[in-house]
N, C-alpha and C positions, 0 to 999 in steps of 0.2 A: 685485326690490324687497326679497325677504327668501331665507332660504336655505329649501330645500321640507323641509315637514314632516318630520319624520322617520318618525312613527308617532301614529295618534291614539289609537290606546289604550295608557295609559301601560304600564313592565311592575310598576306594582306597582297592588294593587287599591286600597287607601285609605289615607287622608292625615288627620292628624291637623292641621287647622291652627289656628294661634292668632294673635287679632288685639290687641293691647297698646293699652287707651287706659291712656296712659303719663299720671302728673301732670305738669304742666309744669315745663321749667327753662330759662327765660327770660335769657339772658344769663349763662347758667353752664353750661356746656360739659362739666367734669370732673364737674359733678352729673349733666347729661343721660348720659353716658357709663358712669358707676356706675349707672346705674336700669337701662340697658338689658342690661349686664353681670346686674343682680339678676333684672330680668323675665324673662331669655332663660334662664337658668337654672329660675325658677320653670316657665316655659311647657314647658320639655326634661324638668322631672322629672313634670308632666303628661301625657309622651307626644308632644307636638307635632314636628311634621318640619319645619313650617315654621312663623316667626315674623314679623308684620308691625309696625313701628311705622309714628307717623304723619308725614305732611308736616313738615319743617324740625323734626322733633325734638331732633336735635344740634345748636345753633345758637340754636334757638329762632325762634319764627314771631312777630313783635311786634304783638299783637292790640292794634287802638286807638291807637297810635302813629302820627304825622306826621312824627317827625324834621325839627321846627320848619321844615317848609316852607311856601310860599304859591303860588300861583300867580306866577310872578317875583321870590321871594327866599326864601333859606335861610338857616338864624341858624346863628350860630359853635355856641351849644349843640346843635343838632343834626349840625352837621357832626362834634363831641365824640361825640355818641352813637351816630353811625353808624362810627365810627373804634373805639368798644366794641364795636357788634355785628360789627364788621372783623375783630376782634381775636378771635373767640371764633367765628370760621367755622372751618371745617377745609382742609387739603391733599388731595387726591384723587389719587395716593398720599401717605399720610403717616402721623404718628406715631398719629393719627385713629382711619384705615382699620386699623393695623398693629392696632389694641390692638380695634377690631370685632371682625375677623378670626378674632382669639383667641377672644375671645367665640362665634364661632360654630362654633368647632372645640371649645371644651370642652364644648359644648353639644351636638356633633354635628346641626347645623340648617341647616337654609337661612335665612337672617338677611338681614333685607331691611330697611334702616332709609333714614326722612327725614331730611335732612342741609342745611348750608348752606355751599355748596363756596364758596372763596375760589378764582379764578383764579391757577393758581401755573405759567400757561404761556406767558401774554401780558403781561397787565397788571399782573397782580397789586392792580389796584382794583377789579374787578369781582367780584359773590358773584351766586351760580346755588340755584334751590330745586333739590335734586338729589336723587334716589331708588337710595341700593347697595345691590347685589349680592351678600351671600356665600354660598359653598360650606357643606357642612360638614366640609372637611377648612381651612377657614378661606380660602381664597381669593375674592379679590375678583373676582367671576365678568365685571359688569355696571354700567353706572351709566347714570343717565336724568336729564339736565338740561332744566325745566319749559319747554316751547315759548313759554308767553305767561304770563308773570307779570300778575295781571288787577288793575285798577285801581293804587291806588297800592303794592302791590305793585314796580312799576314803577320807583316813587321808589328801590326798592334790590339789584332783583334785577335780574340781565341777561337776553337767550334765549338756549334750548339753541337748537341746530341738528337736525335729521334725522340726526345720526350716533350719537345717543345714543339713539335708540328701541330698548328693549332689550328682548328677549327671551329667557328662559334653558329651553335644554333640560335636565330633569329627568326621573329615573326616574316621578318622579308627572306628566309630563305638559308644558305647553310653560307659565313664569310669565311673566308681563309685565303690564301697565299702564301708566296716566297717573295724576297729580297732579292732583287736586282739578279746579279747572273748566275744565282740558284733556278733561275727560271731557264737555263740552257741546261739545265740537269735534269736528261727524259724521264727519269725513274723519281726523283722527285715531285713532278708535276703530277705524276700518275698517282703518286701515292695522296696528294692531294684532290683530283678529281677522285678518288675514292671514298673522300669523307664526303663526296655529295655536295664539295662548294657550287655557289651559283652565282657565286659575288667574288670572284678572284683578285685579289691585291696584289698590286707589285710595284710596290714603293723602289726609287732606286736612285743610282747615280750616272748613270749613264744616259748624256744628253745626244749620242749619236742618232743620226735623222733614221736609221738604220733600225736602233731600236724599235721602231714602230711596226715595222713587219714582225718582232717576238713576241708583241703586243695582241697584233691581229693575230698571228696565228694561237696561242694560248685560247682568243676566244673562240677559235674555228676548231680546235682540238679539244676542245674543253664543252665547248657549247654552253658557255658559261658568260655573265659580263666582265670585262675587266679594266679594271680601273689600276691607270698608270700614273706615277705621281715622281716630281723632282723640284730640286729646290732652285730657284735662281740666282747663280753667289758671283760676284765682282772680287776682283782684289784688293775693295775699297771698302766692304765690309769685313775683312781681314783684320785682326790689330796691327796696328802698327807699333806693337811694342813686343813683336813677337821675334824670340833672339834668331830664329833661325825663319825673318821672313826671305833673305836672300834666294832661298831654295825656288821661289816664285817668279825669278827675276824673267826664264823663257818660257814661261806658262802664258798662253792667252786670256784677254780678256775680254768677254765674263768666263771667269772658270768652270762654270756650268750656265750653259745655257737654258736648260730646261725641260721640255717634250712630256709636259703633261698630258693627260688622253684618256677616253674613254670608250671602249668598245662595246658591242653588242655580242651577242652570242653566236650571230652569224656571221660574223665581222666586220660587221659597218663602227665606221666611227662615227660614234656619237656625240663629244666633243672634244676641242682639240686639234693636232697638238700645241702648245704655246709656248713658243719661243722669245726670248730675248727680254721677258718681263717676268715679274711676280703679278701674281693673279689666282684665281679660283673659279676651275668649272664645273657645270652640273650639266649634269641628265636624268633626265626621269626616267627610271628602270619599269620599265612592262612586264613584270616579275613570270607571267606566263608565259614569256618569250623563250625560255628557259626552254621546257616541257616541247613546244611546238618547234623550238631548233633540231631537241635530240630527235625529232621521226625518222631522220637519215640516218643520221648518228650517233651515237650513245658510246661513249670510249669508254664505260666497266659497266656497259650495256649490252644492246643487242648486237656491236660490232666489238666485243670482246672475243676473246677465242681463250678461256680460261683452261680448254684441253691441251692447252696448246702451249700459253705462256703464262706465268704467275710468278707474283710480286710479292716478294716477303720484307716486311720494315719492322725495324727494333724502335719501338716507341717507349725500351725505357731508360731510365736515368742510367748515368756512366760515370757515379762521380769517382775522382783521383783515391779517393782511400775505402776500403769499402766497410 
């Protein structure tokens, strides 16, 4: 299912990480692109080794939007508006990825951003919520396209497949995660605590105060740290040239509040959560804490019962034509 651990105590003792709830930039791409360029700097001259932004950051996540659909018909303005937010998705590899990259090599980081992949291998009409990867010699390690884009979500995102379930072996330890409410998916999670993460990511969109107990429990089930991230977006960083802003008009504001957060293994919060601003937190990860949480518990450990229950995952590609 996954390749075997390599080692669970990482070889470096602790991790400086930092979680970026970024302001939004909603249908502007080269703005999202400069923030993270700015924050990933700001976060590296903090000390951070690792950098999270949130769900569909580069792209943008279209809180409150319809893209003039109904149950059984779709209006030419929104088929306009989804041919803009088309247009401002990225290539996975591409001019995107090339210019992250950089970003994470001047920074020397591991740089982990939300993104919204344009399909540039099949269709080229399909857009994926997609979670990269980079090194900090600037290499795109990994990337993770969203299993189940949840409600109407639906109306504009495709699924990833199991071949994107990623996992990156690092000096501090093994990173990985899911997107937002893939993380209420029990068989997902487990197939990720089976690659032996200790650095669990869960970038997302969901600002409910609520989400913080999926948070804690992930690290109390996982025995893992994890780092929660969300962007903070107004209806003021919206365009206002956008044909179908009416759709906004009973949405509150800020359309996303935020509830960035960082957990410990045992489930203390470690920073967090932050509401009602853009900001950036850190914690320093005790990388051994890992190791000395699982003595209780161990979930594809010593409290596995593998006579009992076993988990089968397709990790390979699914493309439309074969």
């Amino acid at each position: 299912m996954s390749e075997p651990h390599r080692t669970l105590v990482p070889a470096k003792e602790r991790l400086r990480a930092a979680v970026v709830q970024a302001p939004g930039a909603p249908f502007d791409t080269p703005r999202a692109l400069a923030e993270v360029r700015r924050l990933t700097a700001e976060a590296a001259a903090e000390g951070a080794g690792l950098v999270l932004f949130p769900e569909a950051y580069v792209g943008g996540y279209p809180w409150g939007l319809a893209f003039g659909t109904a149950v059984g018909g779709r209006s030419e303005v929104g088929r306009r508006t989804f041919g803009r937010y088309h247009a401002g998705a990225i290539d996975v590899p591409g001019p995107a990825t090339k210019e992250l990259g950089e970003v994470a090599a001047e920074a020397g980081v591991y740089l982990v951003v939300g993104v919204i992949e344009r399909d540039s291998t099949y269709s080229g009409g399909t857009l994926f919520c997609t979670l990269l990867y980079f090194g900090p010699d600037g290499t795109l390690l990994a990337k993770h396209r969203k299993l189940k884009p949840t409600a109407a979500e639906r109306l504009i995102w495709g699924e990833g497949d199991g071949s994107t379930l990623a996992a990156v072996h690092t000096p501090y330890g093994v990173v990985g995660g899911l997107i937002c409410w893939e993380n209420y998916m029990p068989l997902a999670r487990m197939a990720m605590y089976a690659k032996g993460v200790s650095i669990y990511l869960a970038p997302t969109a969901d600002a409910r105060e609520r989400w913080q107990s999926t948070l804690q429990h992930i690290a109390l089930e996982g025995r893992c740290f994890v780092l929660g991230c969300n962007q903070y977006v107004t209806k003021e960083m919206v365009p206002d040239d956008l044909e179908i802003l009416h759709e906004l008009e009973d949405w509150p504001d800020p359309l996303c509040r935020g509830g960035s957060a960082i957990y410990g293994p045992l489930g203390e919060r470690l920073a967090g959560p932050l509401y009602d601003e853009a900001g950036i937190l850190y914690a320093d990860l005790e990388l051994d804490a890992v190791a000395r949480s699982r003595f209780d518990f161990d979930v594809t450990g010593h409290y596995a019962r593998p006579d009992v229950f076993r988990l089968e995952v397709d990790e390979s590609e699914h493309p439309p034509v074969g």
